[in-house]
VOVEX-277835 format. One record per residue (C-alpha): x, y, z. Coordinates in pm, whole numbers, plus 50000, padded with zeros to 5 digits. Example, Ala and Ser with C-alpha at 12.3 -4.5 7.8 and 13.67 -1.06 7.14 Angstrom:
BEGIN
512304955050780513674989450714
This chain:
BEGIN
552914856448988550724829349178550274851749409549284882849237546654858049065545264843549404544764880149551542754889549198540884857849273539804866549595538704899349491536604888449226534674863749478534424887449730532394911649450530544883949343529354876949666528164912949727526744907649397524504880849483523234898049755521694923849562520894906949253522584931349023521164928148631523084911648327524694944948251526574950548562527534907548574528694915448245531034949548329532424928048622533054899948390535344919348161536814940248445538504909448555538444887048221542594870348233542384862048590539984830148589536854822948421535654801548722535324837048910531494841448777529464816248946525974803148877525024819849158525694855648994522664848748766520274850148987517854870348931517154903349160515214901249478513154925949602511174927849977508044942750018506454951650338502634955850368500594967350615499084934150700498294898550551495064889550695492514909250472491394903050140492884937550042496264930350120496614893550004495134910849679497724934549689500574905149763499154886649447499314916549214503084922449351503864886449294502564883848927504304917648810507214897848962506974869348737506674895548456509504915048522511764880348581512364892448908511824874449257510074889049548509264884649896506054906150037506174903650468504004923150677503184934251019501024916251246497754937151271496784975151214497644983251464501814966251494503694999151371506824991051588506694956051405506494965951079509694984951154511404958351271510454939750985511894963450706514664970150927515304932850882515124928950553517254959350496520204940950758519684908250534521524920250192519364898250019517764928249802518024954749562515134978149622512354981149827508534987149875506534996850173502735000650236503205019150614500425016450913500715054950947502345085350761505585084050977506315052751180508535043550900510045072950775513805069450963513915032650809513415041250483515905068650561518295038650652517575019550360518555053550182522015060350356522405018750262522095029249921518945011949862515945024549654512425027049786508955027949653505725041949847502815019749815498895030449918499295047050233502075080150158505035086350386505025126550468507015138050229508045169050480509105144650759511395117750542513125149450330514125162250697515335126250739517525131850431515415100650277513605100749953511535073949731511385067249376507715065849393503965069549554501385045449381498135048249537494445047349479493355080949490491115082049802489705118949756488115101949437486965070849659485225090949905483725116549644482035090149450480585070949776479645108749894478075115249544476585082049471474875085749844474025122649781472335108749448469555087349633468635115249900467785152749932469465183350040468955184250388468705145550505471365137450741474155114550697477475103450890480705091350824482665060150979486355068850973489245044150957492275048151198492875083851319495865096051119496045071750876495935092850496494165067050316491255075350564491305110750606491645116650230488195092250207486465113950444487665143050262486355131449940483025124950133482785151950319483055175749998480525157349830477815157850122478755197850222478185202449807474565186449773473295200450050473345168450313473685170050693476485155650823475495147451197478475130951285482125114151162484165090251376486815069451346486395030251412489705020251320488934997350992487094973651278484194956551205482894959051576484324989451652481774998651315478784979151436479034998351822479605032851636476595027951370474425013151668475095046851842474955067051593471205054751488470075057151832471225093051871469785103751530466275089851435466355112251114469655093850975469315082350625473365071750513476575062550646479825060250464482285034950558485875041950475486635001050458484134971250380485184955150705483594986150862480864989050613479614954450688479594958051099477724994650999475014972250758474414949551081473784974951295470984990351008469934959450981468934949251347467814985551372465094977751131465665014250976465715021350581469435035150622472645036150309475495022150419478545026050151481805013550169485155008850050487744978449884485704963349703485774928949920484004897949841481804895550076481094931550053480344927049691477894895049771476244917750017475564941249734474434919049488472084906649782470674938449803471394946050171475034967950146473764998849942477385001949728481044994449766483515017449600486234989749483489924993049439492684974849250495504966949527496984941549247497534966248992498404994149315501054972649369502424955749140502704992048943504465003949232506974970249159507444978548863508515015248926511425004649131512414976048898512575004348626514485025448906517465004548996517654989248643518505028848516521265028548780519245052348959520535063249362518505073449642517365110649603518325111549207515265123649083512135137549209509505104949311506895096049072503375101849152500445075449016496715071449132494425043649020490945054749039488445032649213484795017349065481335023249201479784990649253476024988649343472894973849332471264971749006
């Protein structure tokens, strides 16, 4: 008899442990509490009350965007009564580090669910297929993971929250194509080469020049670098005298692009996108011509919330088709 209890005993711990590790909600600490109710009551800790965990991995820390983003995830966190911890690559450029980040997280057991904001459409498609096979759910953030690729992968997510960057880029192309003629010339300043975020901006621009008539002379990438911006602008003023706006896809770029105008000494737009601080002082200053803000909190901490919802309904990997949300961006400019 002592022995049958000791073995029901060890059980018990050994579920509560895996427990912990994921954070599982009241109603499943409660199921496991009658499952084994007549063995002992000292079999559900404190430590089974804890509340879930879920990890979060950005694309970076180190730009007002993202720490925006981080904050948004954080208070939805407090909200929900959950905890989370956002990590992130090292720069823009770090893909194989952002893997092994997520890949680390996923190793820890620390989690129930989790998000990711990749560098690129696929340098993190087989890990979130890992996190899948672990039985883990997973939430898209801002930049999407090609749908095509990860289903081939046998992985899935339980949600893409983005801003809608076609929308972005159409209102910078609009609001620019409001201020000049058919026929003036323009250009575009492109983020990183592949990234979707980007090429749907330049989309959304490049439809809205094509539509009022405007000349696009030329559309590079300068891989969300302000210098990379500043060199590309430089060159692209000197090469074309008749150049009367450039859209950014990123403030960081957008302000590098408004030096270069300004040393130029030429009467030139320059639009671009986030939203920044400083981008939004230089507006209000009356040198950046617009900046077409975003909400990474609400981005975010929406996306948080999704796979909260998720894993509370007991949902698995692959259950049900993802959900799809876009936050639309705001034209700000000088009055």
């Amino acid at each position: 008899m002592k022995k049958r209890a000791l073995g029901a005993l060890l059980a018990v711990s050994m579920v509560a442990t895996l427990l912990v590790g994921c954070g599982k909600n009241s109603t499943t600490q409660n199921s496991t509490k009658e499952a084994t109710e007549g063995t002992t009551e000292e079999a559900t800790t404190d430590e089974t009350q804890k509340p879930e965990k879920y990890g979060i991995v950005i694309k970076v820390l180190s730009s007002e965007f993202w720490q925006s983003m981080k904050t948004g995830i954080e208070n939805k966190a407090k909200e929900l009564g959950v905890e989370v911890e956002v990590l992130a690559a090292n720069s823009e450029d770090d893909v194989e580090g952002q893997v092994t980040v997520f890949e680390s997280m996923i190793q820890s057991g620390e989690y129930c669910g989790f998000g990711v904001a990749p560098l690129s459409d696929s340098n993190l498609v087989n890990t979130v297929a890992e996190a899948n096979q672990a039985g883990y759910l997973v939430a898209n953030i801002d930049e999407q993971i090609n749908p095509d690729t990860l289903a081939a992968q046998g992985g899935s997510v339980v949600c893409f929250v983005t801003t809608d960057n076609k929308v972005v880029g159409k209102t910078a192309g609009d609001y620019i194509a409001s201020l000049l003629k058919s026929g003036d010339e323009v250009a575009i300043i492109e983020g990183k080469a592949g990234a979707v975020s980007g090429e749907d901006r330049k989309a959304g621009c490049q439809e809205a020049f094509e539509a009022a008539g405007l000349k696009i002379v030329d559309s590079q990438p300068a891989d969300w670098d302000k210098t990379k911006a500043y060199d590309l602008a430089t060159n692209l003023i000197s090469k074309n005298e008749n150049l009367k706006a450039i859209y950014c896809c990123n403030d960081t770029m957008a302000m590098g692009a408004q030096e270069a105008v300004a040393n130029s000494g030429k009467d030139i737009l320059v639009v671009g996108t986030d939203g920044n601080s400083d981008a939004i002082a230089s507006v209000q200053a009356g040198n950046l011509t617009a900046t077409i803000a975003q909400d990474p909190g609400t981005v975010g901490g929406r996306a948080l919330e999704l796979l909260v919802e998720a894993y509370r309904n007991g949902d698995k990997p692959g259950d049900k088709d993802k959900v799809d949300e876009r936050i639309n961006p705001i034209l700000i400019k000088q009055d």
